[in-house]
N, C-alpha and C positions, 0 to 999 in steps of 0.2 A: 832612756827615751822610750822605746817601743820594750825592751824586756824590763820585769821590775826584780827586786833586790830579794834573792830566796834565804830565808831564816830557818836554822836548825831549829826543830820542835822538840818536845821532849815525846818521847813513845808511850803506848796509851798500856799501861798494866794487862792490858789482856795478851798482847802480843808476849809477853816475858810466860806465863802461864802457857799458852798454846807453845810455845819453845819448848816449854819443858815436859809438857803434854807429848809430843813427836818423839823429843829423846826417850823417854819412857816406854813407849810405842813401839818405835824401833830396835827398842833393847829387850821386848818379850819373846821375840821367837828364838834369842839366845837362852833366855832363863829357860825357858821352855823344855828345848834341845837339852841341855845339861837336867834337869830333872829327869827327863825319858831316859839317857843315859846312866842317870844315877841307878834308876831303878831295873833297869835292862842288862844292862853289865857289871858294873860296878857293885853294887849289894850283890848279888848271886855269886860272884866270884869271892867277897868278901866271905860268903858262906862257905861258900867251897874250902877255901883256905881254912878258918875256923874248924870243920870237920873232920880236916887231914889233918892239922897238926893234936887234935882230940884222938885222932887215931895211934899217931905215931907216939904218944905220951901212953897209949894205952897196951901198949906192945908188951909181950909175955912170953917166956920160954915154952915155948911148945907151937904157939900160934903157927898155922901155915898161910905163909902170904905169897906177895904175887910182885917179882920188882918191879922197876923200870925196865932193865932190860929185857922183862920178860919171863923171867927163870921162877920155876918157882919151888920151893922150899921151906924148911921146916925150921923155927926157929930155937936155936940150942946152948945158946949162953946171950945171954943182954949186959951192957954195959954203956955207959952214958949217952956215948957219940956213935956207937955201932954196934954191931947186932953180929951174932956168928948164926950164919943161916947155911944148912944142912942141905944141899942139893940132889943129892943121890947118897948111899952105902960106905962110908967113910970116906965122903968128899965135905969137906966144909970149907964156905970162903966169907970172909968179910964183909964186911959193907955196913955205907952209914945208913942211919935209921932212915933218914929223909930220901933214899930210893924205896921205901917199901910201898906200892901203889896200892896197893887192895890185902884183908884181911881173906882168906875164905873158911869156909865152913869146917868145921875140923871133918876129919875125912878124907878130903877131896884129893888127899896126895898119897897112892899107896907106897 
């Protein structure tokens, strides 16, 4: 009588576009984010890594380096998985390669 009878339409192709317009939109300050990160941490530590293991493949009897702990010493027999590093006057101790943090300048250890 006074309301009349409402028929599903079919929706007009632009609405499907604009949809997908918005998702796209919405999903750039993620892409975004993840690039800046890429290139802020991600690559540079990548390098970093890269360099220390170029390092430690480059290790040599004699080298004075610098460990983790600290210590540093002179290196006196090499062998695959660890290194016999010279710390004082007939003190020598063990240790894997992957503590060795820094090469220094030959020299620098009297």
């Amino acid at each position: 009588m006074f309301i009349s009878n409402a028929y599903a339409q079919a929706a007009p192709a632009a609405a499907e576009s604009a949809s997908m317009s918005s998702t796209l939109t919405s999903m750039l300050p993620l892409v975004l984010m993840f690039v800046v990160l890429y290139f802020i941490m991600i690559r540079p530590q990548m390098k970093k890594q890269k360099e220390h293991r170029a390092m430690i493949d480059a290790l040599a009897k004699g080298d004075e380096v610098v460990t983790a702990g600290g210590m540093l010493g002179r290196i006196v027999s090499v062998s695959d998985g660890a290194l016999g590093v010279q710390i004082a006057n007939g003190v020598e101790v063990q240790m894997q390669r992957s503590a060795v943090v820094q090469v220094l300048p030959k020299g620098t250890i009297k």
